[in-house]
N, CA, C and O atoms as a CHARMM CRD file, in Angstrom:
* protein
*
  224
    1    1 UNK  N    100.72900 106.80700  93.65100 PROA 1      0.00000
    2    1 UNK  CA   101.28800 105.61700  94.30800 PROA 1      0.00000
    3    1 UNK  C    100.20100 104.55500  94.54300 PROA 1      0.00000
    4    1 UNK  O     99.10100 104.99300  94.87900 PROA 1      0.00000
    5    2 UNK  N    100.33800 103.27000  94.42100 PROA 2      0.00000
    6    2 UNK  CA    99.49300 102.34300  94.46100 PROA 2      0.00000
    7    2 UNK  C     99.08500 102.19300  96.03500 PROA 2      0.00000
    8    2 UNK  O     97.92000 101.97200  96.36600 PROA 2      0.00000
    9    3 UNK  N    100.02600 102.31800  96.86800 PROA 3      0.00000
   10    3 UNK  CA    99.50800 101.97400  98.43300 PROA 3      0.00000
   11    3 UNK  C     98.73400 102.98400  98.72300 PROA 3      0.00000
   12    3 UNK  O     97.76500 102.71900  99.43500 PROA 3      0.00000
   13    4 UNK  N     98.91700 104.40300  98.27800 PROA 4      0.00000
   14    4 UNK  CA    97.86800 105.80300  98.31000 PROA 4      0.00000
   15    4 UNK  C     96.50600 105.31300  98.09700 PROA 4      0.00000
   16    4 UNK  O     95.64000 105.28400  98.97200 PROA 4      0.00000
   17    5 UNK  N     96.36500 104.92900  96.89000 PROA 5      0.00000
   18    5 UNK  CA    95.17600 104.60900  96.15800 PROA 5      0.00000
   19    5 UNK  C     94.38700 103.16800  97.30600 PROA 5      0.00000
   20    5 UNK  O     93.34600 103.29800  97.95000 PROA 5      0.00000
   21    6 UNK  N     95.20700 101.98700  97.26000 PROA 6      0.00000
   22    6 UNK  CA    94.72200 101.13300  98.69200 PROA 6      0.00000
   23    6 UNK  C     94.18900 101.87900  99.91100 PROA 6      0.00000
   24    6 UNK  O     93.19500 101.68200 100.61000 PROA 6      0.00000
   25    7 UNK  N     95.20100 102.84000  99.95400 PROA 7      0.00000
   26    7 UNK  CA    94.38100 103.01700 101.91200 PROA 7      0.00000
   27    7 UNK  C     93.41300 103.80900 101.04100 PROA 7      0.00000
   28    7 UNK  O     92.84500 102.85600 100.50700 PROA 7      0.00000
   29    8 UNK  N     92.91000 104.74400 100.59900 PROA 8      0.00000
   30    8 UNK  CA    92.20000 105.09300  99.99900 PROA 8      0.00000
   31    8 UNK  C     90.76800 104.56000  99.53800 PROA 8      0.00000
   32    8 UNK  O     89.69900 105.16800  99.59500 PROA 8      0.00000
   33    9 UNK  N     91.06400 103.00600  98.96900 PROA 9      0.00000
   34    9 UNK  CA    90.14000 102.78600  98.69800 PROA 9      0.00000
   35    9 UNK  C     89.35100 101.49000  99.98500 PROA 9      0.00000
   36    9 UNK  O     88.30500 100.84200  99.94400 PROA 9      0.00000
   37   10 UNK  N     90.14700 101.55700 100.71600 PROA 10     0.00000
   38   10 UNK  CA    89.93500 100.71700 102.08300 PROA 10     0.00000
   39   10 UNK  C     89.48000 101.87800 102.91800 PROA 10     0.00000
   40   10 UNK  O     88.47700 101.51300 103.53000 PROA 10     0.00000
   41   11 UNK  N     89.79100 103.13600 103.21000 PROA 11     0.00000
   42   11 UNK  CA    89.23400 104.28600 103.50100 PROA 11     0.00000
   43   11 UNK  C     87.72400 104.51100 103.59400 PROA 11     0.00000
   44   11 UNK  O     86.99300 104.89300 104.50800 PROA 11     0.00000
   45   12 UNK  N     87.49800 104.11200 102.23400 PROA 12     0.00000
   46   12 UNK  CA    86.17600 104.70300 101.53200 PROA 12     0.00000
   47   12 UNK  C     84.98900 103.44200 102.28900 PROA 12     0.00000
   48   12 UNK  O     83.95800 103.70100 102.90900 PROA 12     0.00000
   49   13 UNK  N     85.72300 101.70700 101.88800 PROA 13     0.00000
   50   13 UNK  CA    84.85400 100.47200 102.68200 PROA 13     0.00000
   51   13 UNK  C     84.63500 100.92400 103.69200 PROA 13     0.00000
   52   13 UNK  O     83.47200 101.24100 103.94500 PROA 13     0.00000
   53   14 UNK  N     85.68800 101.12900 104.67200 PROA 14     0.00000
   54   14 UNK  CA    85.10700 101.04900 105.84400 PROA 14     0.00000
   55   14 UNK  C     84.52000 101.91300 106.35400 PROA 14     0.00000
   56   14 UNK  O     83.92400 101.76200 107.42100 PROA 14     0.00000
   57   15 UNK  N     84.57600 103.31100 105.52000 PROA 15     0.00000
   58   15 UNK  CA    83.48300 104.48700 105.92700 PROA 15     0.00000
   59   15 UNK  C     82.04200 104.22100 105.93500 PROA 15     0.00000
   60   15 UNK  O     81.16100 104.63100 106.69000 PROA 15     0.00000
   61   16 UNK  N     82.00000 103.33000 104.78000 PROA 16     0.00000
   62   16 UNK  CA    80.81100 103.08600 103.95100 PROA 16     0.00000
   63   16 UNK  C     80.57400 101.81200 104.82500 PROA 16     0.00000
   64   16 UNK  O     79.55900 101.24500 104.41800 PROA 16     0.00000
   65   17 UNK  N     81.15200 101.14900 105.89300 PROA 17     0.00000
   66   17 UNK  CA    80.19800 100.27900 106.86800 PROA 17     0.00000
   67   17 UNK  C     80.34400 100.19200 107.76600 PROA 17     0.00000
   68   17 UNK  O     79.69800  99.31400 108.33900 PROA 17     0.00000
   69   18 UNK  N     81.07900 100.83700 108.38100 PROA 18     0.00000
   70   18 UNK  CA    81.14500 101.35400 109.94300 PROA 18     0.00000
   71   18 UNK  C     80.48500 102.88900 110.00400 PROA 18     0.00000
   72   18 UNK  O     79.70300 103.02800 110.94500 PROA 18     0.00000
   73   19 UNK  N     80.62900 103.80800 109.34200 PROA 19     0.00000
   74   19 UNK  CA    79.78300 105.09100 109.40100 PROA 19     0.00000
   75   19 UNK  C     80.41600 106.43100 110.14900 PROA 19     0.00000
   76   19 UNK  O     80.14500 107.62100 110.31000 PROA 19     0.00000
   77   20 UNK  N     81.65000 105.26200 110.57600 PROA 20     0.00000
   78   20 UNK  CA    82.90200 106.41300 111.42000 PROA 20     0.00000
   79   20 UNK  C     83.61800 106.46400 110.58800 PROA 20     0.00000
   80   20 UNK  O     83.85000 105.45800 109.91700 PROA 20     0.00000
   81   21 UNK  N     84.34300 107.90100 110.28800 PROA 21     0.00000
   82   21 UNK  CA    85.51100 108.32900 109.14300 PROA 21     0.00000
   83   21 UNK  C     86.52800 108.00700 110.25600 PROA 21     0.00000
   84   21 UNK  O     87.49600 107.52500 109.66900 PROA 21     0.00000
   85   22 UNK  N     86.78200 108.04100 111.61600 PROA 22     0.00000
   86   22 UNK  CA    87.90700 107.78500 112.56000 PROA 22     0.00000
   87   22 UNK  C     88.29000 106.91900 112.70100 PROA 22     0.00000
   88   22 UNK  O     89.41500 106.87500 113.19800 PROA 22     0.00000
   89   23 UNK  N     87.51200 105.52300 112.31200 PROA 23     0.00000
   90   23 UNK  CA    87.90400 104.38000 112.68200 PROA 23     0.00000
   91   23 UNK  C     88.36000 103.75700 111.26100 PROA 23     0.00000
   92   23 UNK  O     89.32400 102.99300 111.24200 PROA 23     0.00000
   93   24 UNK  N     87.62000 104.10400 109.98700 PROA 24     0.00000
   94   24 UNK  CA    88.36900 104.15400 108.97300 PROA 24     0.00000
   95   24 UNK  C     89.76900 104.23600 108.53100 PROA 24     0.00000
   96   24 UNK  O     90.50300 103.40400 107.99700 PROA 24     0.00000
   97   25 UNK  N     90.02300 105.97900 109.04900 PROA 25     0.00000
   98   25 UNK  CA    91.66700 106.16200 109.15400 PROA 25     0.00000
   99   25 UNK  C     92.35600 105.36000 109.65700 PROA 25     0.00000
  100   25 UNK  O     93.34100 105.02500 108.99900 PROA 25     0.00000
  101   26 UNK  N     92.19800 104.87600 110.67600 PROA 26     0.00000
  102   26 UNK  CA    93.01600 103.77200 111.55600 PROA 26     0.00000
  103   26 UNK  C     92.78600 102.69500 111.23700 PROA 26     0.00000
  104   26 UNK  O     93.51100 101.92200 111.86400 PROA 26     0.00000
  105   27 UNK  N     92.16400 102.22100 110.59400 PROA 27     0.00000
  106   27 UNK  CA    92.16300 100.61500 109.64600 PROA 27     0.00000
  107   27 UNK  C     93.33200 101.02800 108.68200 PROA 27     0.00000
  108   27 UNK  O     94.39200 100.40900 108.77700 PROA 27     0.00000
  109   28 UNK  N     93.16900 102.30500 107.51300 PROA 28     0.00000
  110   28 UNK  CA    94.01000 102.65500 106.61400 PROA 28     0.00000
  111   28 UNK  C     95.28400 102.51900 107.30000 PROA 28     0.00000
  112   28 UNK  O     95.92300 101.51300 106.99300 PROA 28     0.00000
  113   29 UNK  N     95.66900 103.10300 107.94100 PROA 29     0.00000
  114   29 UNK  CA    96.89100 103.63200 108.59600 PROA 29     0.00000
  115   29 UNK  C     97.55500 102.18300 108.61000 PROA 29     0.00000
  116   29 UNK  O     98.52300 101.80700 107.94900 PROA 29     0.00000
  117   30 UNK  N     96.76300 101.43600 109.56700 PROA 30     0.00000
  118   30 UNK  CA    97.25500 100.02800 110.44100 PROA 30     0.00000
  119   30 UNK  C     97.45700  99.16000 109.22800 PROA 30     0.00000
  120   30 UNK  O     98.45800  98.45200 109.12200 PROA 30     0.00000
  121   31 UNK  N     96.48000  99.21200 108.28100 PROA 31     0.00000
  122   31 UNK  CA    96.94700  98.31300 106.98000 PROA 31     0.00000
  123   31 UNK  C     98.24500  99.14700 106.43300 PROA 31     0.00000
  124   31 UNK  O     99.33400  98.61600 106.64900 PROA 31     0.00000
  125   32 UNK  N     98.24000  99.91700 106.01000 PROA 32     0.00000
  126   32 UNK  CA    99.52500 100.90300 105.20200 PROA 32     0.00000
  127   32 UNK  C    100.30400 100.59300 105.70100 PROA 32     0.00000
  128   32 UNK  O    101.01500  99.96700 104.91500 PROA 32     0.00000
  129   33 UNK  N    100.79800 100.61900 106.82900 PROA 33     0.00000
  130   33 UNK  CA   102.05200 100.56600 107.77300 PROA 33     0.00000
  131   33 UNK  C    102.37200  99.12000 107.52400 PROA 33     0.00000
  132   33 UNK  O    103.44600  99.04200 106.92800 PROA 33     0.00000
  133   34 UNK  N    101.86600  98.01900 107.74900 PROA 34     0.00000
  134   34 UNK  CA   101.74900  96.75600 107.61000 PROA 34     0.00000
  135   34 UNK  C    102.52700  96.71900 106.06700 PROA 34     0.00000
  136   34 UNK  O    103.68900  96.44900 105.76600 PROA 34     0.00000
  137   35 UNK  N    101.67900  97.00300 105.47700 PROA 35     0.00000
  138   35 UNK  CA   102.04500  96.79900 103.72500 PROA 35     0.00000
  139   35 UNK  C    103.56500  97.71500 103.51400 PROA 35     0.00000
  140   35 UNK  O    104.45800  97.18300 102.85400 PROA 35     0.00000
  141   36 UNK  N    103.68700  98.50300 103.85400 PROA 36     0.00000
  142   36 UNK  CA   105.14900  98.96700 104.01200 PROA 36     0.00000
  143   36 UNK  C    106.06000  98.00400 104.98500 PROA 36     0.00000
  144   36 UNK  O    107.16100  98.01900 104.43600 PROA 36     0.00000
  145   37 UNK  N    106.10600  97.59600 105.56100 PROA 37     0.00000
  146   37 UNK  CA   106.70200  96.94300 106.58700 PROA 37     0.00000
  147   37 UNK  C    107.73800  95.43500 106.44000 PROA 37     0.00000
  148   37 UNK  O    108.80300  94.95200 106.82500 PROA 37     0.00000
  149   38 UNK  N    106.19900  95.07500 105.35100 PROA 38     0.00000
  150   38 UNK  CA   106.37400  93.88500 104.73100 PROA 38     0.00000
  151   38 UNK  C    107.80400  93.66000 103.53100 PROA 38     0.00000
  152   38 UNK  O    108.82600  93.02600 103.26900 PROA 38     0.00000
  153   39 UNK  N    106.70300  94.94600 103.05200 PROA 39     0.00000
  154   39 UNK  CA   107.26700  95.29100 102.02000 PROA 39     0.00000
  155   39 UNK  C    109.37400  95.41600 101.62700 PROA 39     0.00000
  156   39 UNK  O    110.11300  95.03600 100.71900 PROA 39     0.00000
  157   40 UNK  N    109.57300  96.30900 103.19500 PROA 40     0.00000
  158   40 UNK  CA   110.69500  96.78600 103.47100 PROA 40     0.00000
  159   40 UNK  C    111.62400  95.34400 104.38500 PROA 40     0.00000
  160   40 UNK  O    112.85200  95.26100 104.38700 PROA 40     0.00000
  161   41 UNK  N    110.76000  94.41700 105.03700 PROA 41     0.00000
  162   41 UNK  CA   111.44900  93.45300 104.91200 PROA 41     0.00000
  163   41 UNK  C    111.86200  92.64800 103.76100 PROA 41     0.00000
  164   41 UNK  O    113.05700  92.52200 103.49500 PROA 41     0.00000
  165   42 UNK  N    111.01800  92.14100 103.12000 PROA 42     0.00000
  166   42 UNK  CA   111.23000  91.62000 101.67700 PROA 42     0.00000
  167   42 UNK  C    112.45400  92.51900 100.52100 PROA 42     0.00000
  168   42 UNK  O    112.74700  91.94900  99.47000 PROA 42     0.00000
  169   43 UNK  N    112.68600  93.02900 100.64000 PROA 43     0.00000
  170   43 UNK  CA   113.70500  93.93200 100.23400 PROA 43     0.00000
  171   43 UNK  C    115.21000  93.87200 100.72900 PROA 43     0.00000
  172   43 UNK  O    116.20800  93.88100 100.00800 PROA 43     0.00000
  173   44 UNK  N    115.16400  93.81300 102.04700 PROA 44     0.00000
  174   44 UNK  CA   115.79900  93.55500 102.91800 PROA 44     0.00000
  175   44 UNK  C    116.91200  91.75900 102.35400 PROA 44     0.00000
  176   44 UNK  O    118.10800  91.49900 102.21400 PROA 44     0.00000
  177   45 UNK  N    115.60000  90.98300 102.21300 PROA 45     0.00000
  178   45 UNK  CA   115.80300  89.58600 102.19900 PROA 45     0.00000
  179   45 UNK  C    116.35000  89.36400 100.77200 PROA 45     0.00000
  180   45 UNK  O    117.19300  88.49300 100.55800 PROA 45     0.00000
  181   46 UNK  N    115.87000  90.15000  99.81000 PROA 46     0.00000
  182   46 UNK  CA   116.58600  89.90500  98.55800 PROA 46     0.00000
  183   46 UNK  C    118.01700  90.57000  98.77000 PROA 46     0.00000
  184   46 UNK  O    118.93800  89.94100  98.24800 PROA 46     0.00000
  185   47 UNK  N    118.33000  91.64200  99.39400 PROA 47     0.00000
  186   47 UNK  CA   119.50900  92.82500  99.02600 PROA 47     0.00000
  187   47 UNK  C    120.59800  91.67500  99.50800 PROA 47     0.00000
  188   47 UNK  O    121.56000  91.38100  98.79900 PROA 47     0.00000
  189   48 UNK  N    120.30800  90.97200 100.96800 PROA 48     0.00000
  190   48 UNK  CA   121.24700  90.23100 101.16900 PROA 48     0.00000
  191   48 UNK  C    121.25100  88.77200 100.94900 PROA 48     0.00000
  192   48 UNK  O    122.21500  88.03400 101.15700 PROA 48     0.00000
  193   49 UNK  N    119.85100  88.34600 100.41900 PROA 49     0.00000
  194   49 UNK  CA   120.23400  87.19600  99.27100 PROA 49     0.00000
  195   49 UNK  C    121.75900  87.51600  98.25800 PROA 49     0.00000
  196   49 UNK  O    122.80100  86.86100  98.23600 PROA 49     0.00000
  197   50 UNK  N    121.27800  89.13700  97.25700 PROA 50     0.00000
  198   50 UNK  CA   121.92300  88.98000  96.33700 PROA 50     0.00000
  199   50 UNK  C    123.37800  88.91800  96.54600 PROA 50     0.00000
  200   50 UNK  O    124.17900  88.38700  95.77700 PROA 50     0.00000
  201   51 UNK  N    123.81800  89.88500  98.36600 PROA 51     0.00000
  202   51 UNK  CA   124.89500  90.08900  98.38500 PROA 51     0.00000
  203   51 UNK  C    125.60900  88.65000  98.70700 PROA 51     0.00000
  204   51 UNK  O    126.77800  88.37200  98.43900 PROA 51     0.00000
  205   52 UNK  N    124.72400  87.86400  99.29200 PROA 52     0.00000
  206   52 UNK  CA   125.72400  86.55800  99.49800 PROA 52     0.00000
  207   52 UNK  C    126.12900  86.04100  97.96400 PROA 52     0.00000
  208   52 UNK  O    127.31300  85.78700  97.74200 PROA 52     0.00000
  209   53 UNK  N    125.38100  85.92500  97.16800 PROA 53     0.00000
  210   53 UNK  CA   125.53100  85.09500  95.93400 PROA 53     0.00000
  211   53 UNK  C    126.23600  85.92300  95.34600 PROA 53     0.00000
  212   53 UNK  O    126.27500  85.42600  94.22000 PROA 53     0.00000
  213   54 UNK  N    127.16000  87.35800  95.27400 PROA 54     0.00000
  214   54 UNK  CA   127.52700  88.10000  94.24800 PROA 54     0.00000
  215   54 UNK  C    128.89500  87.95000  94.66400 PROA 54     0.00000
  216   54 UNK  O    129.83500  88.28600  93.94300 PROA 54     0.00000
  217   55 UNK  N    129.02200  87.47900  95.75500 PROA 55     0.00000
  218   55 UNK  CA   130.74800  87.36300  96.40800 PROA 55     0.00000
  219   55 UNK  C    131.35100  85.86500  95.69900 PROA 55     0.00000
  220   55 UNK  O    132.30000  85.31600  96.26000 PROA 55     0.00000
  221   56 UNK  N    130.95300  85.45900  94.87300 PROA 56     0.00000
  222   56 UNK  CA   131.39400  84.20400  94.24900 PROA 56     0.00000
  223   56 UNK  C    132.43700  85.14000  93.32100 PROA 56     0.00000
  224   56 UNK  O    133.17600  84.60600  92.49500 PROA 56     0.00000
């Protein structure tokens, strides 16, 4: 999965400059959740875009 591979590789930055693996996770997490979120609104906004325009 591509968002796997993101927190993942945002994982790895911020290990590599903060020096805490704990505070890492919780950057990952807080971004992931975000990027899903978004994501699942935008989805949202097309499904009932399409449903208004399909009732013609």
């Amino acid at each position: 999965m591509p968002l796997q591979n993101l927190g993942q590789f945002l994982l790895l930055i911020s290990a590599h400059r903060s020096k805490t693996l704990v505070r890492a996770i919780a950057i990952t997490n807080k971004t992931s959740k975000t990027f899903i979120s978004l994501r699942n609104k935008t989805l949202v906004l097309v499904i009932t875009h399409l449903y208004k325009y399909s009732k013609w």
